[in-house]
N, CA, C and O of each residue as an XYZ file, in Angstrom:
556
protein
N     103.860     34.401    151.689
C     104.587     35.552    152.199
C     104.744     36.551    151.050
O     105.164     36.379    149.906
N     104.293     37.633    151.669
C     104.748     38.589    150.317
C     105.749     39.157    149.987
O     106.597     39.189    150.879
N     106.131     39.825    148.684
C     107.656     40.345    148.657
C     108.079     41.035    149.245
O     109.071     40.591    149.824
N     107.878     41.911    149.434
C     108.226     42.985    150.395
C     108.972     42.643    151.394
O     110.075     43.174    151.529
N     108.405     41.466    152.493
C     108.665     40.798    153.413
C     109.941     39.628    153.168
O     110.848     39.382    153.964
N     109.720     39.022    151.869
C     111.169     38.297    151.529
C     111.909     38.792    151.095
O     112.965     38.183    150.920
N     111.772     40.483    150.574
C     113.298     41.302    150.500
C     114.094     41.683    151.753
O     115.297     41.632    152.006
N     112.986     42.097    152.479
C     113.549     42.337    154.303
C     114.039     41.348    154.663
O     115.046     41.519    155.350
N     113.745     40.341    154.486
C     114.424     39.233    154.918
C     115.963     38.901    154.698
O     116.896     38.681    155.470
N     115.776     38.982    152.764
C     117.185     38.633    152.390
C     118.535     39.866    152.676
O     119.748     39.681    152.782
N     117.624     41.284    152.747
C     118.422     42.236    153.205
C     118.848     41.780    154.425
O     120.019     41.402    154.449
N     117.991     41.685    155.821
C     118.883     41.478    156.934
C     119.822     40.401    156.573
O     120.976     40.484    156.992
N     119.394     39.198    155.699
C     120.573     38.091    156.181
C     121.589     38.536    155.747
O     122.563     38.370    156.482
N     121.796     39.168    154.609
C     123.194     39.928    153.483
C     123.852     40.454    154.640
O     124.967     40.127    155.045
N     122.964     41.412    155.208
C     123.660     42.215    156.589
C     124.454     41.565    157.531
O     125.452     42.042    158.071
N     123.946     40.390    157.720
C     124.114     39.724    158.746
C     125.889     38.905    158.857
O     126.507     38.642    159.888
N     126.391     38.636    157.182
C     127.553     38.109    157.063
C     128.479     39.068    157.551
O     129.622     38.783    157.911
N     128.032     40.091    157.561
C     129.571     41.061    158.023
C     129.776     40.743    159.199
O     130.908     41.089    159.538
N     129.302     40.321    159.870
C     129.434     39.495    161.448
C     129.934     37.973    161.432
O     129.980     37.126    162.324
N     130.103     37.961    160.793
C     130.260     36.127    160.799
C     131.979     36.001    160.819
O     132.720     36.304    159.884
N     132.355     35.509    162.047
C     133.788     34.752    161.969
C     134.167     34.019    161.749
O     133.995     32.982    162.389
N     135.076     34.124    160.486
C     134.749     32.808    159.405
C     136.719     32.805    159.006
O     137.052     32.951    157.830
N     137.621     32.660    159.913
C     139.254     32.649    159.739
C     139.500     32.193    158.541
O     139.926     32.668    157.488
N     138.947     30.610    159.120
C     139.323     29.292    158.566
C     138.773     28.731    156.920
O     139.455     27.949    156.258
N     137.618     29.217    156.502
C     137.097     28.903    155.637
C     136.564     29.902    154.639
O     136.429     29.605    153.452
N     136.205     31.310    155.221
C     135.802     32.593    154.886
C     134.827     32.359    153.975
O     134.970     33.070    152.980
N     133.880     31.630    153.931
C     132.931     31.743    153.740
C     131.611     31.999    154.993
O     131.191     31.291    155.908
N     131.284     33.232    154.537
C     130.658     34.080    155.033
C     129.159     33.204    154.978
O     128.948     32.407    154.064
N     127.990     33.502    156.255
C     126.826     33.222    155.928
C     125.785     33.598    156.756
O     125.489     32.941    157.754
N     125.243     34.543    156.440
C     123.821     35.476    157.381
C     122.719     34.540    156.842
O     122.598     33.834    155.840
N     121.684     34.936    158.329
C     120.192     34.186    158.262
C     119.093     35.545    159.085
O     119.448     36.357    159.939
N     117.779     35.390    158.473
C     117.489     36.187    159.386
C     115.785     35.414    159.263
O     114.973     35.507    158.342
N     115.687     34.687    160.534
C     114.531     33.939    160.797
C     113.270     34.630    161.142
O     113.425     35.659    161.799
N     111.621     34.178    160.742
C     110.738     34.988    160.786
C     110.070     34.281    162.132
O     109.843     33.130    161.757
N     109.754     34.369    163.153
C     108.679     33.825    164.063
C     107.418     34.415    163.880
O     107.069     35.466    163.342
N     106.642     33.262    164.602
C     104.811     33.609    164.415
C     104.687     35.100    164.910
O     104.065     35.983    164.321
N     105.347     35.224    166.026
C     105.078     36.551    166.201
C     105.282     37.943    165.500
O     105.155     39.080    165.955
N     105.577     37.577    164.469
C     106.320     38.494    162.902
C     107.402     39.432    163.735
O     107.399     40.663    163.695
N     108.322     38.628    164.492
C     109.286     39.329    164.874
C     110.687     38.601    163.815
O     110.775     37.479    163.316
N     111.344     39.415    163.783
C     112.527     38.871    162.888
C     113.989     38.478    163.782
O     114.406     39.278    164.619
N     114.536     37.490    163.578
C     115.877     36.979    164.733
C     117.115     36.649    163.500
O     117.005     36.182    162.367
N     118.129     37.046    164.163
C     119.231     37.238    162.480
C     120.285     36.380    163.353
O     120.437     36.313    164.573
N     120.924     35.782    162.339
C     122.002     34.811    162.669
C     123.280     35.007    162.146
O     123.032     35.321    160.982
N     124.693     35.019    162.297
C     125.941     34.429    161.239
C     126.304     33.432    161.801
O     125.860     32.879    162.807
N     127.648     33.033    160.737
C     128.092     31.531    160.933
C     129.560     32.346    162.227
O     129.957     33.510    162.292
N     129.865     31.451    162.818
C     131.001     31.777    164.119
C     131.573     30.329    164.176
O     131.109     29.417    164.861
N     133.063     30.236    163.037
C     133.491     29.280    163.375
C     134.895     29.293    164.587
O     135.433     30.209    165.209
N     135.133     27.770    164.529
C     136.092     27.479    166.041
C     137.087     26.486    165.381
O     136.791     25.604    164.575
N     138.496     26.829    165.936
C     140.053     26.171    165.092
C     139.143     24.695    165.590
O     139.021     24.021    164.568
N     138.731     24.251    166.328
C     138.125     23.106    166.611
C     137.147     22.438    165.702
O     136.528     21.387    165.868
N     137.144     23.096    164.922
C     136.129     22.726    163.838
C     134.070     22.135    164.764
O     133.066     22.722    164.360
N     133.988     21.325    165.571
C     132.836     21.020    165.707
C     132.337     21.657    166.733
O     131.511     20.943    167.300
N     132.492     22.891    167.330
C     132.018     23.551    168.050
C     131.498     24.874    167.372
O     130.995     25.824    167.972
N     131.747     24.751    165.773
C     131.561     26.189    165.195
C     129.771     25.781    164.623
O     129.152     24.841    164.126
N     129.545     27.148    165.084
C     128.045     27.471    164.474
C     127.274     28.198    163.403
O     127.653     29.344    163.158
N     126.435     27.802    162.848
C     125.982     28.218    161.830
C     124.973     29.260    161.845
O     124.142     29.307    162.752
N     125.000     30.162    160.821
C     123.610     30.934    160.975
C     122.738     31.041    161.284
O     122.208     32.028    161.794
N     122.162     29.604    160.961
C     120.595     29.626    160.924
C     120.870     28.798    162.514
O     120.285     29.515    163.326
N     121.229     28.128    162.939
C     121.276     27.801    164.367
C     121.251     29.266    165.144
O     120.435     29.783    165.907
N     122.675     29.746    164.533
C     122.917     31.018    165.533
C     121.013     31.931    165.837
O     120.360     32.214    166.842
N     120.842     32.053    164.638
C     119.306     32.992    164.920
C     118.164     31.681    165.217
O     116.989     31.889    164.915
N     118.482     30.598    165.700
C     117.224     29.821    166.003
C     117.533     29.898    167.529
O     116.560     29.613    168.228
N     118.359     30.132    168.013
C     119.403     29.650    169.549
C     118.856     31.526    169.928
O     118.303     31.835    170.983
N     119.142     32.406    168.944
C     118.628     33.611    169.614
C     117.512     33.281    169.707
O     117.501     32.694    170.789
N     116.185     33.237    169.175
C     114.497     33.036    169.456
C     114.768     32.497    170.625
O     114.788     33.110    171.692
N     115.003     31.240    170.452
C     114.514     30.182    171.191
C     115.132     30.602    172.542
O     114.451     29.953    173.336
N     115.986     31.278    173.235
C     116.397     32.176    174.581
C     115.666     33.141    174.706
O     115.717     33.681    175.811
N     114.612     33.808    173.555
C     113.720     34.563    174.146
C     112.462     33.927    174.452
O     111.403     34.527    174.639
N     112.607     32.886    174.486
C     110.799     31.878    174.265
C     110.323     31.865    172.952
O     109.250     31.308    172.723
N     111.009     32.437    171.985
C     110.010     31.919    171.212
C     110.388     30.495    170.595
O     111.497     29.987    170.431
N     108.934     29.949    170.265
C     109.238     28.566    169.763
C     108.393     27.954    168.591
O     107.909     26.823    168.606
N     108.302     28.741    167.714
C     107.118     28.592    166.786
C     107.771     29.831    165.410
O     108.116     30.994    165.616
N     107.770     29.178    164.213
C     108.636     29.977    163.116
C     107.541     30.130    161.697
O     106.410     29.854    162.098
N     107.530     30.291    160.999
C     107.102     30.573    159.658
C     108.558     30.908    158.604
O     108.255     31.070    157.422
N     109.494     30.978    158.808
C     110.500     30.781    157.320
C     112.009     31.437    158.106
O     112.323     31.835    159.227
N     112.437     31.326    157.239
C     113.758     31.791    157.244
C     114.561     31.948    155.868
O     114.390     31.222    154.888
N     115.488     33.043    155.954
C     116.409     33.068    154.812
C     117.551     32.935    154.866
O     118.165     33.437    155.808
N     118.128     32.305    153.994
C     119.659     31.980    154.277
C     120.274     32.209    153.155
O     120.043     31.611    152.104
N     121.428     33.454    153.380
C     122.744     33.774    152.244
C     124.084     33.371    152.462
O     124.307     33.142    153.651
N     124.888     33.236    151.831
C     126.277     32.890    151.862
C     126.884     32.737    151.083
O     126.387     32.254    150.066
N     128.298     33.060    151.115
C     129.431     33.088    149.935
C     130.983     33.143    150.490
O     131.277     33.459    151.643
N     131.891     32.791    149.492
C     132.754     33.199    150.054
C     133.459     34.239    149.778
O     133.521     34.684    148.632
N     134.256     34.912    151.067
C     134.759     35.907    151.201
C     133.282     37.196    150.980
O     133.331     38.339    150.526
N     132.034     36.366    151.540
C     131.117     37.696    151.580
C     129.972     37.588    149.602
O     128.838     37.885    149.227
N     130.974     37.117    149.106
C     130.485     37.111    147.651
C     129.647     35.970    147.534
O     129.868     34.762    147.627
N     127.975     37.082    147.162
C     127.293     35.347    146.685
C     126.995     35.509    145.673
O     126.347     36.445    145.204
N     127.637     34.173    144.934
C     127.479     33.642    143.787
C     126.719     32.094    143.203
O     126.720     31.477    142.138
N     126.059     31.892    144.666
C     125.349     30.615    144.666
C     124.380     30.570    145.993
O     124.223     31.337    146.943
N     123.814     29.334    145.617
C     122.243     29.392    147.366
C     123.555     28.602    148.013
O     124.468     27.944    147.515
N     123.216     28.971    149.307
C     123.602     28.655    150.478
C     122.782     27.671    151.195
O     122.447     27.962    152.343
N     122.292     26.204    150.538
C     121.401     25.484    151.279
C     121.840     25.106    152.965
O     122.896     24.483    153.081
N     121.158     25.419    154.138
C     121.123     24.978    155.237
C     121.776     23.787    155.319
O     121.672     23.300    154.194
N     122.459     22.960    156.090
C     123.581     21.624    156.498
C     122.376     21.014    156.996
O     121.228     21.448    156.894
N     122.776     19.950    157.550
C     121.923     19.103    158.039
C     121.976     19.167    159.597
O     120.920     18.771    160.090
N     122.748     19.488    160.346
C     122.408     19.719    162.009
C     121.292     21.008    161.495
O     120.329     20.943    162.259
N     121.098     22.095    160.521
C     120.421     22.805    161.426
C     118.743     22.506    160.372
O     117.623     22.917    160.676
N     119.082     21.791    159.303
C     117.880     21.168    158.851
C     116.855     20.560    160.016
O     115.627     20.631    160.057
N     118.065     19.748    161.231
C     117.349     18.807    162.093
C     117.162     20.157    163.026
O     116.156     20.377    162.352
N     117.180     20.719    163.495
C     116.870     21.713    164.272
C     115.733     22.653    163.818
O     114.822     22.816    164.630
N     115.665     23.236    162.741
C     114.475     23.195    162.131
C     113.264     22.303    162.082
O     112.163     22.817    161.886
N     113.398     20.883    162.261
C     112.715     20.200    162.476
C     112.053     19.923    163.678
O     110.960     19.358    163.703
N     112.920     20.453    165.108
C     112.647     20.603    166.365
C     111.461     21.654    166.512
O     110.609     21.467    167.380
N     111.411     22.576    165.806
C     110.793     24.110    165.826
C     109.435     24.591    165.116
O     108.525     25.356    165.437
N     109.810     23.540    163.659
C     109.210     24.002    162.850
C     108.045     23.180    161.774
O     108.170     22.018    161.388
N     107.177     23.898    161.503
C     105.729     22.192    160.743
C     107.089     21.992    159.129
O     107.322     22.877    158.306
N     107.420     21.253    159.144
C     107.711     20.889    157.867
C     107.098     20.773    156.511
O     107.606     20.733    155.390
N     105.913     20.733    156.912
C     104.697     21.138    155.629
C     104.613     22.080    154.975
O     104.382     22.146    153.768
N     104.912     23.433    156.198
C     104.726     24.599    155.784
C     105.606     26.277    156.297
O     105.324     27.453    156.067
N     106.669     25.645    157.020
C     107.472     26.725    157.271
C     108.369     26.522    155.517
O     108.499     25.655    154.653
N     108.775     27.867    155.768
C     109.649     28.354    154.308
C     111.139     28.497    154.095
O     111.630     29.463    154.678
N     111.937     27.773    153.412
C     113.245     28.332    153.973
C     113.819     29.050    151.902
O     114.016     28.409    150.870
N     113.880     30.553    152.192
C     114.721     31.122    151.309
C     115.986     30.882    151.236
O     116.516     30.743    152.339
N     116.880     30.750    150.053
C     117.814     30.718    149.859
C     117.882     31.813    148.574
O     117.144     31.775    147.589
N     118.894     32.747    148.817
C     118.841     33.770    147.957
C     120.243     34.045    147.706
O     121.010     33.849    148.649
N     120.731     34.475    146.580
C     121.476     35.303    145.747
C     121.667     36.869    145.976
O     122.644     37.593    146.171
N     120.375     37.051    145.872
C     119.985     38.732    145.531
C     118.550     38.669    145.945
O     117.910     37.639    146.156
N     118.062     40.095    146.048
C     116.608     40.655    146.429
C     115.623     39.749    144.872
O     114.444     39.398    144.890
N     116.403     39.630    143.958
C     115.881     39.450    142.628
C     116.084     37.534    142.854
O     115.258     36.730    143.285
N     116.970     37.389    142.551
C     117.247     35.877    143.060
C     116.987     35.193    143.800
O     117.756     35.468    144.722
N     116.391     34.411    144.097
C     115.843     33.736    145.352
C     114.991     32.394    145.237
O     114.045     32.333    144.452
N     115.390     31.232    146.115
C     114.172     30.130    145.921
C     113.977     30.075    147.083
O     114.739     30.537    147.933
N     112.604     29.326    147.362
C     111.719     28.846    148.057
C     111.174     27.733    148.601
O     110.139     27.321    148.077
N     111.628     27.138    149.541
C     111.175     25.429    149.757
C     110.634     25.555    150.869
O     110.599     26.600    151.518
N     110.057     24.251    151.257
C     109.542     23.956    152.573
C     110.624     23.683    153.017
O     111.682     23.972    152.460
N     110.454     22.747    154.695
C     111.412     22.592    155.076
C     111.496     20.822    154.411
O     112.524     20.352    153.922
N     110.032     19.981    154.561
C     109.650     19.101    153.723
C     110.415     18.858    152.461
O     110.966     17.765    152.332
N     110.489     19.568    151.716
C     111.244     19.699    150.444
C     112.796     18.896    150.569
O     113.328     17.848    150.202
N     113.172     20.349    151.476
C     115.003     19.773    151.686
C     115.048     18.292    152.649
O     115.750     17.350    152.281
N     114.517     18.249    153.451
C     114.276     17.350    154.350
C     113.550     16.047    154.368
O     113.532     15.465    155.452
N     113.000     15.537    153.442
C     112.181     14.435    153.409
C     112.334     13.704    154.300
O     113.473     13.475    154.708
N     111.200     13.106    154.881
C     111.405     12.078    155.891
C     111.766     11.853    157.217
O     111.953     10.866    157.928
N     111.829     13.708    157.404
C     112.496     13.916    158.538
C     112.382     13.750    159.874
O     111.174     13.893    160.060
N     112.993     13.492    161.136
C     112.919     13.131    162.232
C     112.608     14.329    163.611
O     113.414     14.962    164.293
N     111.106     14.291    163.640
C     111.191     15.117    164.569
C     110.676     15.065    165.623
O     110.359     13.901    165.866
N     110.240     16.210    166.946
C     109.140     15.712    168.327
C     107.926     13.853    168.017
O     107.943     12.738    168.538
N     107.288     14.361    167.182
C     106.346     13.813    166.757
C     106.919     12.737    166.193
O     106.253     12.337    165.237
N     107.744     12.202    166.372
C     108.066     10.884    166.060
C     108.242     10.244    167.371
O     108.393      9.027    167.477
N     108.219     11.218    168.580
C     108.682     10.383    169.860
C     107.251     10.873    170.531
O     107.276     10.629    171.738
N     106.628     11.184    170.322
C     105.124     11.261    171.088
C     104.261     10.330    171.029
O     103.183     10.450    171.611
């Protein structure tokens, strides 16, 4: 992927925290996912006093695609901080690691985690995920 394309990226997700309802914990966290179709789908976190009904970014923009049909990804970026301030990567949790795994080749989709336009790493989903459990384990 070229830069250009992973600054757009990390710009929408930055964008994306000012949306995120975050009472309880205020840590803020935008995503903004790439599908095959080089369309872009943006996520925040929306938590709930219930604690396990609250959702995460990168769900939130996988749950948007995936209501439009799409079902096929190439990367995603994910920012977060608290109170909006990032001062560290925001690695993906593990419900939406496994959801990623529903969607996505683990070999070779990309997941950014960024700081800044300047800051930024790069993994598979393979990487964070080793070993992971997905369709293709039940086929």
């Amino acid at each position: 992927m070229d830069k250009k394309r992973i600054e757009e990226m990390i710009d929408l997700a930055i964008g994306q925290m000012e949306f995120s309802y975050v009472p309880y914990s205020h840590f803020r966290v935008g995503a903004a996912l790439l599908g095959k179709n080089g369309k872009l789908y943006t996520g925040c976190n929306i938590e709930n006093a219930a604690y396990t009904p609250t959702n995460c970014a990168e769900r939130t923009a996988f749950f948007k695609a995936v209501s439009e049909g799409v079902r096929e990804f190439d990367a995603i970026c994910v920012v977060g901080g608290k109170e909006g301030i990032l001062t560290e990567y925001a690695a993906p949790c593990g419900v939406c690691r496994q959801v990623m795994m529903e969607f996505c080749d683990p070999d070779t989709f990309q997941i950014i985690m960024a700081k800044s336009r300047q800051e930024y790493e790069i993994y598979t989903l393979k990487d964070i995920l080793p070993r992971g459990f997905g369709p293709a384990n039940l086929a």
